[in-house]
C-alpha positions in Angstrom: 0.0 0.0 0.0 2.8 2.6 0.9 4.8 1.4 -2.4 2.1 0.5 -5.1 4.3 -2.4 -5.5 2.9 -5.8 -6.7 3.4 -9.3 -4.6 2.6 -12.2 -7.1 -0.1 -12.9 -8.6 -0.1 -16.2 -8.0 -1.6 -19.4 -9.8 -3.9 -21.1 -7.6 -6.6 -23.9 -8.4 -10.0 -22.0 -8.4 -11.0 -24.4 -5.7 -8.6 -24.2 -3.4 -9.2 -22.1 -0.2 -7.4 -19.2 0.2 -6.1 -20.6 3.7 -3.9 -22.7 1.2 -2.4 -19.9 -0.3 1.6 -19.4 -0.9 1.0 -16.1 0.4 0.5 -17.4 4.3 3.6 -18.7 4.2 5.6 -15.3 3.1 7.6 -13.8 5.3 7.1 -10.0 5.8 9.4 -7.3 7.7 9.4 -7.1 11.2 6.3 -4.5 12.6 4.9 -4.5 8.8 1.1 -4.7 9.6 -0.7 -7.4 7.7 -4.7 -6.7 6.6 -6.2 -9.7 5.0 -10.0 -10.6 4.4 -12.0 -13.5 6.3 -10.5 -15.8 3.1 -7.2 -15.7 4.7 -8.3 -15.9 8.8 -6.1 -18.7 10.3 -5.2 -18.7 13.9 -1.4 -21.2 13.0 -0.9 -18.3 10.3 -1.4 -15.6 12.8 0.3 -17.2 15.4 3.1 -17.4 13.0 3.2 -13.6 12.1 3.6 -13.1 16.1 6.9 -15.2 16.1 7.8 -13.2 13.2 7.2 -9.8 14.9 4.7 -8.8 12.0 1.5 -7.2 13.3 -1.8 -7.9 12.4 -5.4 -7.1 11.6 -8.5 -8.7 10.3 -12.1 -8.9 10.8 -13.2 -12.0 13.5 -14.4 -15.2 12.6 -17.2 -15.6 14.2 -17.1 -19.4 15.1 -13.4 -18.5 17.0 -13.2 -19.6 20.9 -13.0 -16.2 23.0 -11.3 -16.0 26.4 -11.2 -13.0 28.7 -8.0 -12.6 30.5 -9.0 -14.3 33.2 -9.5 -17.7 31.0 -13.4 -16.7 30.4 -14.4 -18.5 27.8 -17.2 -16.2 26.0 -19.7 -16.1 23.4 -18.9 -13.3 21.1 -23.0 -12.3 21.0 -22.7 -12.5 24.6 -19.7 -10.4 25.4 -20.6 -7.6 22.8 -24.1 -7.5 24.5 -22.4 -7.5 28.2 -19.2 -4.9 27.7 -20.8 -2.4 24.9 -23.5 -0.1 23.6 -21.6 1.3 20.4 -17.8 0.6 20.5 -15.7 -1.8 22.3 -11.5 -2.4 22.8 -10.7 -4.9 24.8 -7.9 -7.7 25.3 -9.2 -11.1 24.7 -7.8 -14.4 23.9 -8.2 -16.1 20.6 -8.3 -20.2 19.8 -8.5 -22.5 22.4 -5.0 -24.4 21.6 -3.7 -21.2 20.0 -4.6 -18.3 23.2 -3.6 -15.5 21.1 -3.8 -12.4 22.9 -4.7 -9.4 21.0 -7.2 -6.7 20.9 -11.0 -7.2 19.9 -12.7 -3.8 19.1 -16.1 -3.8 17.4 -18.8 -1.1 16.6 -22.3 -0.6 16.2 -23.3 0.0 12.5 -26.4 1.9 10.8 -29.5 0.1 11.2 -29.6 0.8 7.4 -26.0 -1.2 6.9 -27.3 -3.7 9.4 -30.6 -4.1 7.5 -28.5 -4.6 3.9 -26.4 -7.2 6.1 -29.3 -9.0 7.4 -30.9 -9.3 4.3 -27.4 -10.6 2.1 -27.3 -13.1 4.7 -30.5 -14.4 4.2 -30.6 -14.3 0.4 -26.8 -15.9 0.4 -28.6 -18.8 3.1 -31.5 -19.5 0.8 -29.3 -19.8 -1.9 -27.5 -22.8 -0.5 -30.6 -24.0 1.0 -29.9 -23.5 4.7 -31.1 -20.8 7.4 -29.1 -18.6 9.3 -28.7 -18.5 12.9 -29.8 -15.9 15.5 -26.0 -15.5 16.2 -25.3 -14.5 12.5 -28.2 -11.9 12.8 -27.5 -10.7 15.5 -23.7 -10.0 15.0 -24.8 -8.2 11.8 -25.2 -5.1 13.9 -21.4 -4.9 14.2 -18.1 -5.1 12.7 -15.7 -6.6 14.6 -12.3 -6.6 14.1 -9.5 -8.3 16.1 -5.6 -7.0 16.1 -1.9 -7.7 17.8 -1.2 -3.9 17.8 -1.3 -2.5 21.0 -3.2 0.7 22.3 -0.5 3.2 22.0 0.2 2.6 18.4 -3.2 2.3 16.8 -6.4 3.7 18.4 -9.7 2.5 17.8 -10.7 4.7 15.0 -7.4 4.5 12.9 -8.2 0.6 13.4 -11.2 1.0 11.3 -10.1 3.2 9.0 -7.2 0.7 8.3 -9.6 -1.8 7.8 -11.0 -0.1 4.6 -7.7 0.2 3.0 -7.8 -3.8 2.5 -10.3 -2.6 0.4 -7.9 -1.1 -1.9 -7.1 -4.9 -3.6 -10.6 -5.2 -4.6 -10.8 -2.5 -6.0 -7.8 -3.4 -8.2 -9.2 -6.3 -8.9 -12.1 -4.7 -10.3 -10.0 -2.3 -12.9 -8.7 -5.6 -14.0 -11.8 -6.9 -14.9 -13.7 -3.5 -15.4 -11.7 -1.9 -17.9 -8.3 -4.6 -18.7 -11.3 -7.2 -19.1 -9.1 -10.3 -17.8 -12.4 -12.0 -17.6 -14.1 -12.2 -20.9 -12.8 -13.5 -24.0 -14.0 -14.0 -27.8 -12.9 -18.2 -28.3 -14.3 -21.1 -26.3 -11.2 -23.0 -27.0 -9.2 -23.8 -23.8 -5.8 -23.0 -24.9 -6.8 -19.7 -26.8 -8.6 -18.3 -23.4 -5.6 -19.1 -21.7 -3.4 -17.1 -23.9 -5.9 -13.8 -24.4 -6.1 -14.2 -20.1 -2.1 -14.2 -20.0 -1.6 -11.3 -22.7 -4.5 -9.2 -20.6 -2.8 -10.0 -17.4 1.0 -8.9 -18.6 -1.1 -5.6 -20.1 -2.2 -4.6 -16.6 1.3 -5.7 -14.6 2.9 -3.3 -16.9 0.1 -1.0 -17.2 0.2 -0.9 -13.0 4.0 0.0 -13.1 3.6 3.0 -15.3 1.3 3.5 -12.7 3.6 3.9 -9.8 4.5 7.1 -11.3 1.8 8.6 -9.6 1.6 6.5 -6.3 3.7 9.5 -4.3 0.0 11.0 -4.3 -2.5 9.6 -1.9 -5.3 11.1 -3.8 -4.6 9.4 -7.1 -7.3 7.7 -9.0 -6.0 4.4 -10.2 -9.5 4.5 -12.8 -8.1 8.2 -14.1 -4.9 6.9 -14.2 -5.2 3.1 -16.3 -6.9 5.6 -18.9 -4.4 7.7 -19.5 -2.1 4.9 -19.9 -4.8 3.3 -22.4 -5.0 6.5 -24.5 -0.8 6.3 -24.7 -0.7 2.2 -25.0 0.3 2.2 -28.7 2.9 4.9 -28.8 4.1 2.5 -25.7 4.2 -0.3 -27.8 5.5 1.3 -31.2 8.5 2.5 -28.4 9.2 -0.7 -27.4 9.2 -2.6 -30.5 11.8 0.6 -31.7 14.3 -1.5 -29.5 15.7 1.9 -28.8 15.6 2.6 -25.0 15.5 6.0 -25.7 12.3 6.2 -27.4 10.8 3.7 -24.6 12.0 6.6 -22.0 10.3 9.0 -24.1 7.3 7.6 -24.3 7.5 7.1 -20.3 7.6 10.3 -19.8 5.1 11.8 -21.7 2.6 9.5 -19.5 4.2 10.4 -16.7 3.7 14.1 -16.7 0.0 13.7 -17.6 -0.4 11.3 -14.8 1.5 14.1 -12.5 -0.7 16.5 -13.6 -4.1 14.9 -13.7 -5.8 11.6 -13.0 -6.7 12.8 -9.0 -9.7 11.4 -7.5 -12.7 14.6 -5.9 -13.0 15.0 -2.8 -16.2 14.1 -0.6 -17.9 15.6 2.2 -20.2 13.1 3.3 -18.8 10.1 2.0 -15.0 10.5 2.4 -12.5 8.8 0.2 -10.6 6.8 2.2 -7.1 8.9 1.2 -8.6 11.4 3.4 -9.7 9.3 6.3 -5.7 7.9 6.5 -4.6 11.9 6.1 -6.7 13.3 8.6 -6.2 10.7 11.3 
C-alpha cells in the first residue's frame, strides 16, 4: 500500500481455499502490519506472524473460541451485549489451543448497513438451501475486528479506518476486470482463453508500473490513471518494439507528466475517500 508495488499474482486452483495460499507462508518485515480478508483468517498463520514480529489485523471469525484474561471462555454475542453499547476495545484471547492475545474492538453499525447485512445473509442462506442462525443476525449489527497492535500505536478509530484500505485490492481487482477485461474472452477454446487471459494479465502488470509514477499522491485515481495509460498504449508499444531505449523513456515520460498532472480522485464531504480518512487521522 505505501509502495504500489505488486506481490505475485499467484496461480492457484480455483478451488482451493485461500487458507492454502503461498501467500500465508511469506515472510514480511518485522512490525509490517498485515490486513487480509476473512478468506485468509487462520489462527497457525497468525500465530506465525507473532513469532515473526509482524503485526496484524483482520475482521473475526465468528465461530473462533474467545477467552477473557481471566480464562473466560465467552460467546462473542454475549460479550458484545455485556461490555458495549456502540464501540468496544478490549484484550481477549483467541483459539483455544492457540490463546492468542490481542485486541478485539467492534462497533455498532447503521440500522440501514445492518438491514442490507441481514438481508445478504438471508438471500446468500437461501441460496445454499440452509437458514441462518440468531447469532449471524444478530452480529450483523457490528463489525468486529481483532488485532496484535497495542493501544498506543493504533487507536480505535485509525483501526477502522485501516480496515478499509484492505479494500484497496478489490478495487484493483475490479479495474482488471472492469476496464483490462481479464475475464471475458472471444474463443471457447481452452488454450486460446488461456493465452488472451495471459496477454490481458501482462497488459495490466505493466500498465500498474507506469502507474507507480503517480503513487507518491495519496489522492490518485487508479481509474483516471489506467486511462491515460490506455490513451498512450500504442505509442508505448511502437517504443518498445523501436528497440531503442530511448524512445521507450520518451514515451514514459510523456505518461508520466499527464499522470503528474491529472488523474486525481474529488473529494467528498459526506462520504469521504478513504485517502482522506488515513490523512486526517
Amino acid at each position: 500500500m505505501n509502495t504500489g508495488g505488486l506481490n505475485g499474482p499467484y496461480l492457484q486452483a480455483g478451488r482451493v481455499s485461500d487458507r492454502s495460499s503461498i501467500l500465508q507462508e511469506q515472510a514480511l518485515p518485522s512490525f509490517a502490519l498485515r490486513i487480509a480478508d476473512l478468506g485468509y483468517f487462520s489462527l497457525e498463520n497468525l500465530f506465525s506472524l507473532n513469532t515473526q514480529s509482524v503485526y496484524w489485523l483482520s475482521k473475526i471469525f465468528s465461530q473462533c473460541q474467545i477467552y477473557d484474561q481471566n480464562g473466560k471462555k465467552w460467546d462473542l454475542v454475549e460479550l458484545l451485549s455485556t461490555h458495549c453499547d456502540d464501540k468496544l476495545d478490549i484484550p481477549i484471547l483467541l483459539g483455544v489451543r492457540e490463546c492468542l492475545p490481542c485486541r478485539m474492538l467492534a462497533i455498532r453499525v447503521p440500522e440501514k448497513v445492518a438491514k442490507e447485512r441481514i438481508r445478504k445473509i438471508r438471500a446468500n442462506a437461501i441460496r445454499r438451501g440452509k437458514t441462518p442462525s440468531k447469532s449471524q443476525l444478530k452480529l450483523a449489527n457490528w463489525t468486529i475486528i481483532v488485532t496484535s497492535v497495542p493501544k498506543e500505536l493504533l487507536t480505535l478509530d485509525e483501526t477502522f479506518v485501516l480496515l478499509r484500505v484492505r479494500w484497496q485490492i478489490e478495487l484493483l481487482f475490479k479495474l482488471w476486470k472492469s476496464h483490462g477485461k481479464i475475464d471475458n474472452w472471444r474463443t471457447q477454446k481452452p488454450y486460446r482463453i488461456l493465452c488472451e487471459f495471459y496477454a490481458k494479465l501482462l497488459a495490466m502488470l505493466i500498465q500498474h508500473w507506469i502507474l507507480l509514477t503517480c503513487w507518491r499522491f495519496p489522492n490518485r485515481s487508479i481509474v483516471k490513471a489506467s486511462k491515460t495509460v490506455q490513451k498512450h498504449a500504442q505509442n508505448l508499444a511502437v517504443a518498445f518494439a523501436s528497440g531503442y531505449r530511448e524512445r521507450l523513456h520518451e514515451a514514459l515520460e510523456v505518461i508520466g507528466r499527464c499522470l503528474a498532472f491529472g488523474c486525481r480522485l474529488n473529494k467528498r464531504k459526506k462520504k469521504p475517500n478513504t485517502y482522506q480518512l488515513l490523512l486526517s487521522t
